[in-house]
C-alpha positions as CSV (number, residue, x, y, z in Angstrom):
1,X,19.3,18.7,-5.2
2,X,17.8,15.5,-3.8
3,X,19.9,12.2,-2.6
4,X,16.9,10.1,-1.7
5,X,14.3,9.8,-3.8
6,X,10.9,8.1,-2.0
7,X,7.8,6.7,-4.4
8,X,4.5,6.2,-4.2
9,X,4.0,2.8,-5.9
10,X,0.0,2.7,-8.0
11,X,-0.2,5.7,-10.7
12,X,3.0,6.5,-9.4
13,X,5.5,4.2,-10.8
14,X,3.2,1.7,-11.9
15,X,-0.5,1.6,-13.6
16,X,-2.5,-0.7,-11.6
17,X,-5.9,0.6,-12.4
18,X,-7.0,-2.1,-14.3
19,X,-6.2,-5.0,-11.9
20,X,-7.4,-2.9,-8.9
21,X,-10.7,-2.4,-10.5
22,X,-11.0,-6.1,-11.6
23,X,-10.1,-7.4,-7.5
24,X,-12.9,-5.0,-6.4
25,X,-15.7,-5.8,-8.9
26,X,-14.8,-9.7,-8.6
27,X,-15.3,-8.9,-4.8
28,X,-18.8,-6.9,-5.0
29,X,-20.1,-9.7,-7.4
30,X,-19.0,-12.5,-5.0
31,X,-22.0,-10.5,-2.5
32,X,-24.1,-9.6,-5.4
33,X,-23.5,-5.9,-5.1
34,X,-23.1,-3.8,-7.9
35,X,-19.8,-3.5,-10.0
36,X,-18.0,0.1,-10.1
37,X,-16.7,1.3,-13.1
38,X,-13.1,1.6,-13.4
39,X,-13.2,5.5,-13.0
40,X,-15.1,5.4,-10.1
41,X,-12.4,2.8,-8.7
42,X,-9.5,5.5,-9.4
43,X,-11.2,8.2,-7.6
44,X,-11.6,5.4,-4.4
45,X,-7.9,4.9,-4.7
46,X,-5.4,6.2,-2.2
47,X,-6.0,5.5,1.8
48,X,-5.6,1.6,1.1
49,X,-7.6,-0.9,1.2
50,X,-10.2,-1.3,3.4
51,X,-11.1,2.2,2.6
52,X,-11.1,1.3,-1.0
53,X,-13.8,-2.1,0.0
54,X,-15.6,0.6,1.9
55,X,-15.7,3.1,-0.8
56,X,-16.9,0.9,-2.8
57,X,-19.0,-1.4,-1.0
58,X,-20.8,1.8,0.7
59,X,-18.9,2.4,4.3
60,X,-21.8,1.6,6.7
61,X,-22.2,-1.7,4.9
62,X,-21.9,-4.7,7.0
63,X,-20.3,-6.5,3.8
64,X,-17.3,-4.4,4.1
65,X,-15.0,-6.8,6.0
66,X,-15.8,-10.2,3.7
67,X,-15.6,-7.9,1.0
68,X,-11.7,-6.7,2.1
69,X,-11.5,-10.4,2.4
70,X,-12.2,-11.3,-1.1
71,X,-10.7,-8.0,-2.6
72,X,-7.3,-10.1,-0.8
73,X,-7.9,-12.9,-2.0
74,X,-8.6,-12.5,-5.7
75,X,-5.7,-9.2,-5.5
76,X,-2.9,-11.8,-4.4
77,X,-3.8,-13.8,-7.1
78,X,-4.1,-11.7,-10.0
79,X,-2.4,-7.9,-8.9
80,X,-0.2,-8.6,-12.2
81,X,-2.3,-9.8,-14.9
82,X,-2.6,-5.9,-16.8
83,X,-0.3,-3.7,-14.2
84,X,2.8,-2.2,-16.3
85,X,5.1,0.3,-15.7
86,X,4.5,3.9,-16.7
87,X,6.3,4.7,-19.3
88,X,9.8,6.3,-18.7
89,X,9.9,4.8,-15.3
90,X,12.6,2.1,-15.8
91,X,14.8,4.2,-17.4
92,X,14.7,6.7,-14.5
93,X,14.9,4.0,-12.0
94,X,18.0,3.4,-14.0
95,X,19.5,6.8,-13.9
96,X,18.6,7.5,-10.8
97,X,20.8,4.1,-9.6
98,X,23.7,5.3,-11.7
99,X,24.1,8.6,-10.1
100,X,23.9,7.0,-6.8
101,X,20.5,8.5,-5.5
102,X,19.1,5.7,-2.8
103,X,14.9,4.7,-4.1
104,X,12.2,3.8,-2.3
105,X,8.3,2.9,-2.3
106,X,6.1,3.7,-0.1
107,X,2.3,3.2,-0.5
108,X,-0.7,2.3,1.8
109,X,-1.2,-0.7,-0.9
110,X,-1.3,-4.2,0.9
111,X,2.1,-4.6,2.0
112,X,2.6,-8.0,0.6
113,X,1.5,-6.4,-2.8
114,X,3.9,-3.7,-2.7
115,X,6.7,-5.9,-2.1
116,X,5.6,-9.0,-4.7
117,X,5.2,-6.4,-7.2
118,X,8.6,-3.7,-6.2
119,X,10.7,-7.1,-7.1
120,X,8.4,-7.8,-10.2
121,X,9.0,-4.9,-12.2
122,X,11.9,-3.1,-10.5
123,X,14.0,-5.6,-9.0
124,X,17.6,-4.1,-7.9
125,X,16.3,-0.8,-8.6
126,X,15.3,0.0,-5.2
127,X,16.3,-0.2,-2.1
128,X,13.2,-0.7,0.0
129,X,9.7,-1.3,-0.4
130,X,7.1,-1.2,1.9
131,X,3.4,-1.4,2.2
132,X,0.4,-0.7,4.7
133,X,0.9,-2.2,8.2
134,X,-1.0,-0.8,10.2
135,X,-1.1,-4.4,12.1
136,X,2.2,-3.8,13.9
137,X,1.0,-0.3,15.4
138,X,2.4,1.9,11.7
139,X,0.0,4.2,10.6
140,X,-0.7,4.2,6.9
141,X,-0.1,7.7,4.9
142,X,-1.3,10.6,5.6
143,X,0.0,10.1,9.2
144,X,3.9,10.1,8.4
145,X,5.0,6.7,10.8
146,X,5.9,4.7,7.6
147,X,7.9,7.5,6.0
148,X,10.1,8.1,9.1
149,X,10.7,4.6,9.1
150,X,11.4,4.5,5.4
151,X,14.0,6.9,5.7
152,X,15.8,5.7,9.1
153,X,16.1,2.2,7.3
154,X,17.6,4.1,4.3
155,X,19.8,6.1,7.1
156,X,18.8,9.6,5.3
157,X,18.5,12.8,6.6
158,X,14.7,14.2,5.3
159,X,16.0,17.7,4.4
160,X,18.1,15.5,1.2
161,X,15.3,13.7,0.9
162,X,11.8,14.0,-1.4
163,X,8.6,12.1,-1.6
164,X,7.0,12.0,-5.0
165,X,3.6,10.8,-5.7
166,X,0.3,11.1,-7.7
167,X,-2.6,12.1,-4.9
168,X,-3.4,14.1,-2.4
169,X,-2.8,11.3,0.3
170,X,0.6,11.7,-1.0
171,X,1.0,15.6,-0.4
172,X,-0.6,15.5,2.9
173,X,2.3,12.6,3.9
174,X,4.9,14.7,3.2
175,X,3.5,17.7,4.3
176,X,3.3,15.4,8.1
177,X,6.5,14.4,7.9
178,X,8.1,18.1,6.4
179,X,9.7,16.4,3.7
180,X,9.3,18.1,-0.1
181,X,6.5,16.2,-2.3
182,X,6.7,16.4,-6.3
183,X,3.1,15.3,-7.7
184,X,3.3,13.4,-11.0
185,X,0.7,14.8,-13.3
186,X,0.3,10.6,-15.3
187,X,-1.1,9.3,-12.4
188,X,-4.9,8.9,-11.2
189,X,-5.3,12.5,-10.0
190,X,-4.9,15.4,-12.5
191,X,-2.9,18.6,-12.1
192,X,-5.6,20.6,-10.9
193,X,-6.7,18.6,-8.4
194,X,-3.3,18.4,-7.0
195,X,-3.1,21.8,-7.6
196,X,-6.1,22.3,-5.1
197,X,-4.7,20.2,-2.5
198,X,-1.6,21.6,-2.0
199,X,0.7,20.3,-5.1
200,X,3.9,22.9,-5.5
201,X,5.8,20.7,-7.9
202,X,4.9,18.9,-10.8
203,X,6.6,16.4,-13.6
204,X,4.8,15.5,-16.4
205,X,7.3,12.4,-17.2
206,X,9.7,11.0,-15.7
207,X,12.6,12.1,-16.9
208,X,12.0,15.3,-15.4
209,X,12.6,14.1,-12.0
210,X,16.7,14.0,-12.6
211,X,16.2,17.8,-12.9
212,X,15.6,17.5,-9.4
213,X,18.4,15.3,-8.3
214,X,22.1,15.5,-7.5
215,X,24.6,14.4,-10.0
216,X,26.9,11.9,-9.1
């Protein structure tokens, strides 16, 4: 039974799709490229965001780095316009505080995003948030740096300790850092695809999680 309980932040506990989709099309436009639908921007989602810009600019572009620029930019400025909560995920926040269980994100989103948007929708509910960085020397996720760092701040032992998420990115992280991953099946990767890539656990809402987690 689990006493920390690490997150990963988009199609995790929140749906940022549409705002993700809408900072990287009102980048391409800016360079007259063309815009990527909004399925083509889930599937880009998940090693942050230059490989995002890269993914969707076409990786041997020379556009890439104005086009991270812009992404920024425009992403600062609107990263809240239609990104909501999934569903269920307040009130497990909720429980999860009562009972005691320490919460965290984690996520290779901008950090400065991560954290604007952790005290937006879930202020008080967590502990920690924190976002890519590779700037000071932190390798984002798959490579498990920011998740050892995660849990020394939270001064937890990763044997108590589980990482949940919605990708592959997510599995492999854990799998690095030989912490236990449960894949949410709401997010932008299905079941089957986690399935493939090394997914053991699965929730289908989030209420299931406190199956998973020590009473108080």
């Amino acid at each position: 039974m689990y006493e920390t309980v690490i997150f990963d932040l988009d199609g995790t506990l929140l749906d940022t799709l549409d705002d993700l989709a809408s900072a990287v099309n009102a980048a391409l436009k800016k360079y007259s490229l063309p815009c990527r639908k909004k399925e083509e921007v889930r599937a880009f989602i998940g090693n942050g965001a230059r490989k995002l810009m890269e993914r969707a600019v076409g990786e041997q572009s020379p556009l890439v780095d104005e086009a991270l620029s812009e992404f920024y930019a425009y992403y600062q400025a609107h990263c809240k316009d239609d990104t909501k909560p999934y569903q269920g995920i307040l009130e497990l926040l909720l429980r999860l505080k009562e009972r005691g269980i320490k919460t965290a994100v984690l996520s290779n989103k901008p950090d400065f995003a991560v954290k604007l948007l952790a005290e937006e929708y879930f202020g008080g509910l967590l502990e920690l948030a924190v976002g890519e960085n590779e700037g000071a020397g932190i390798r984002k996720k798959p490579a498990p740096d920011a998740l050892f760092l995660v849990l020394e701040s939270l001064g937890v032992d990763k044997k108590s300790a589980v990482y949940v998420g919605d990708s592959e990115v997510d599995i492999q992280t854990a799998q690095a850092a030989g912490m236990d991953c449960i894949c949410v099946t709401w997010g932008f990767k299905d079941k089957e695809f986690l399935a493939e890539n090394g997914g053991k656990t699965f929730i289908d809402e989030p209420a299931q999680l406190l199956e998973y987690c020590k009473e108080k």
